[in-house]
C-alpha positions as CSV (number, residue, x, y, z in Angstrom):
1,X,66.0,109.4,60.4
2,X,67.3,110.9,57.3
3,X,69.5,108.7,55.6
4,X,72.8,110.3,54.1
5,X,75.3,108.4,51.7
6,X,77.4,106.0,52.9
7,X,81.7,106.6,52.1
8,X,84.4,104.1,52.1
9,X,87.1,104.1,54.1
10,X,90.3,104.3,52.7
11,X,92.6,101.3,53.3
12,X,95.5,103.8,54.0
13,X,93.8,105.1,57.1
14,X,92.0,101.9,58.5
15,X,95.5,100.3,58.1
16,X,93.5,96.8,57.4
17,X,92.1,95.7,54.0
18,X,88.7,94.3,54.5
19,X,89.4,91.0,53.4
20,X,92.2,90.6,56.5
21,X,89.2,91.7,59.2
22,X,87.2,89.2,57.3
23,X,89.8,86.2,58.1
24,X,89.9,87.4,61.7
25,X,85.6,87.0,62.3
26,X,86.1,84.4,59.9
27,X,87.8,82.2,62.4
28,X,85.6,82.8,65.2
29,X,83.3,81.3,62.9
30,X,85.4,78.0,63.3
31,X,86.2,78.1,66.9
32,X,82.5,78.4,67.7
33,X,81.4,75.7,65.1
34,X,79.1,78.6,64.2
35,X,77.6,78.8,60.9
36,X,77.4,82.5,60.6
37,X,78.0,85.4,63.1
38,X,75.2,88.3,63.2
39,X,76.8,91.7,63.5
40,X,74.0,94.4,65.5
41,X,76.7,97.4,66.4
42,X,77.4,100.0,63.0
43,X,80.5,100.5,64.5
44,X,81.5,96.7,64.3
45,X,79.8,96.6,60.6
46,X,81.9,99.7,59.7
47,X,85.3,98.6,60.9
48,X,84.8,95.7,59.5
49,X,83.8,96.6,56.1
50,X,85.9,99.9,56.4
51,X,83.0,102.0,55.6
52,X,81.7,105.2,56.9
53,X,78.5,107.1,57.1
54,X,76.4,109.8,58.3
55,X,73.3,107.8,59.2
56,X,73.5,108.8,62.8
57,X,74.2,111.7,64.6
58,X,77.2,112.9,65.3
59,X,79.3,109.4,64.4
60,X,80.2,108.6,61.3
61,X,78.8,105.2,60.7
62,X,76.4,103.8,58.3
63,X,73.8,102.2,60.1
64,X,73.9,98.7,59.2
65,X,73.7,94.7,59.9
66,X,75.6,92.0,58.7
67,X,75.6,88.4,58.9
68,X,78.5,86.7,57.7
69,X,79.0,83.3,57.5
70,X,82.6,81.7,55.8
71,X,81.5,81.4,52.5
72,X,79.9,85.2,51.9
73,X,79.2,88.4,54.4
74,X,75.9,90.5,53.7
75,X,75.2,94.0,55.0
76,X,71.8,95.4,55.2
77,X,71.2,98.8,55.4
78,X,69.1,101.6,54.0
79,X,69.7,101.3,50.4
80,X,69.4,105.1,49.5
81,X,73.0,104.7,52.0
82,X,75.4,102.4,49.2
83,X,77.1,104.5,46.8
84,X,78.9,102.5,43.1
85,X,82.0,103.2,45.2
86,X,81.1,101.4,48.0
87,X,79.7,98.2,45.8
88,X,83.0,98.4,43.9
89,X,85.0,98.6,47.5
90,X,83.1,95.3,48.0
91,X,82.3,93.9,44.9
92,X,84.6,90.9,45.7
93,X,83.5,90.3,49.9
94,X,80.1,91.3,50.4
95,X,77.1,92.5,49.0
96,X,74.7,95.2,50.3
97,X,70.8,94.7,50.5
98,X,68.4,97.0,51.8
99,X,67.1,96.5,55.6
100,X,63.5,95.1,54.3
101,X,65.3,91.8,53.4
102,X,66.9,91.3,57.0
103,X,63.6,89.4,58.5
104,X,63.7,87.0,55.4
105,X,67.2,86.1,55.5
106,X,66.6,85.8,59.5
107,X,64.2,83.0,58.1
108,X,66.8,81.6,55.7
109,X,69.0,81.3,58.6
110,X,66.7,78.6,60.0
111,X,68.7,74.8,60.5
112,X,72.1,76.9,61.0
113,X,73.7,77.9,64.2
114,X,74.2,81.6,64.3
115,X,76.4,83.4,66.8
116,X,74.9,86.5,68.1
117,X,76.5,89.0,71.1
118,X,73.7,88.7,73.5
119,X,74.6,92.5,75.3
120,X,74.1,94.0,71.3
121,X,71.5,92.1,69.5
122,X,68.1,92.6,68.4
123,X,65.3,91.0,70.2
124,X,63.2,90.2,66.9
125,X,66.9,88.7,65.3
126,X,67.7,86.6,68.5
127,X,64.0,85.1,69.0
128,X,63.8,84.4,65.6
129,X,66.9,82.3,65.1
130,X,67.0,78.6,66.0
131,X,70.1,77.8,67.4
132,X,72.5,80.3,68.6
133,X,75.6,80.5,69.9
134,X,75.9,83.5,72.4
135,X,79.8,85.3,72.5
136,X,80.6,88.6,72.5
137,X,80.6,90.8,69.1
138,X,84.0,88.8,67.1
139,X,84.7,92.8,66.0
140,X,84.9,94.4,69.8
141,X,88.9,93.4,70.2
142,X,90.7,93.8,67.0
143,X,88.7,96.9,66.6
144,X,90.3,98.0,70.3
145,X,93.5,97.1,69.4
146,X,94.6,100.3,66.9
147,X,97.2,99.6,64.3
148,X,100.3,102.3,63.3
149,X,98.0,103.7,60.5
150,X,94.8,104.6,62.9
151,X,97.7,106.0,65.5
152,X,99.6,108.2,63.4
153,X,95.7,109.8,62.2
154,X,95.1,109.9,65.9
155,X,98.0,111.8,66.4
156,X,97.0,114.0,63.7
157,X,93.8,114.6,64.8
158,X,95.3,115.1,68.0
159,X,97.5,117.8,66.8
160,X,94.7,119.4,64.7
161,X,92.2,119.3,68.0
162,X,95.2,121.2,70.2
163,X,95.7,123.8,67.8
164,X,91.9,124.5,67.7
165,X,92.1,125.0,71.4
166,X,95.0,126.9,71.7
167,X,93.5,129.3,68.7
168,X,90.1,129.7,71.1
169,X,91.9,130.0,73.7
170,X,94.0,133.2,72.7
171,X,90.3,134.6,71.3
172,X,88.9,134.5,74.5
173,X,92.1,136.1,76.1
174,X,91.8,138.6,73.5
175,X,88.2,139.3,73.8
């Protein structure tokens, strides 16, 4: 797979900052008496980090992991992907480091319980970990549940999409 460059998301159309999502994982972390979470979906790793990509086809997400625990969150991914705009974006929450690190920091993780979503995560991640905590991904719900600023760009894109068709649509008449 080609990788592309990853893009930030802006704030104004997530409708979240990153460091809100954050709290929200965050306190799974607590009610679980988990030490860190493991994130497998890109999708949960891009709402969460409000960051986009064109890593695979046809959706824009970055393909990534992250393992976040309270203290810091880390997101590997392809490191030809993170652009200065997207370590500035989350220079204060998280840090990026390339995929090769994953199975050492999988090591690191050894003594700590981890909380994986058994239905998303890696075989190689979940047999390597010690103690985990199965739940479902901490992302899947609040990422569900849209806000006013991802409805009124629905509604846009909604808009856009019926005038597309309507255009086609008066082509083929005319055709």
């Amino acid at each position: 797979m080609h990788a592309k460059h990853g893009l930030v998301h802006p704030e104004m159309l997530a409708g979240q900052s990153v460091q809100n999502k954050l709290s929200l994982v965050r306190q799974t972390l607590v009610e679980y008496h988990a030490d860190a979470i493991f994130l497998a979906l890109p999708e949960s790793v891009n709402w969460l980090f409000n960051l986009r990509g064109q890593d695979l086809p046809h959706t824009p997400f970055l393909n990534a992991y992250a393992f976040i625990t309270k203290e810091d969150a880390i997101i590997f991914t392809q490191t030809g992907n993170v652009t200065d705009e997207m370590k500035a974006h989350l220079n204060a929450v998280a840090e990026f480091l390339s995929l090769d690190f994953l199975p050492d920091h999988i090591a690191a993780m050894q003594n700590k319980r981890v909380m994986i979503d058994p239905a998303t995560c890696p075989y190689f991640v979940a047999s390597a970990l010690e103690e985990t905590i199965e739940a479902k991904d901490p992302c899947l719900l609040p990422k569900a549940c849209k806000n006013a600023a991802e409805i009124a760009c629905m509604k846009q894109a909604h808009i856009r999409y019926g005038v597309a068709v309507t255009q086609f649509l008066i082509w083929l008449e005319n055709a």
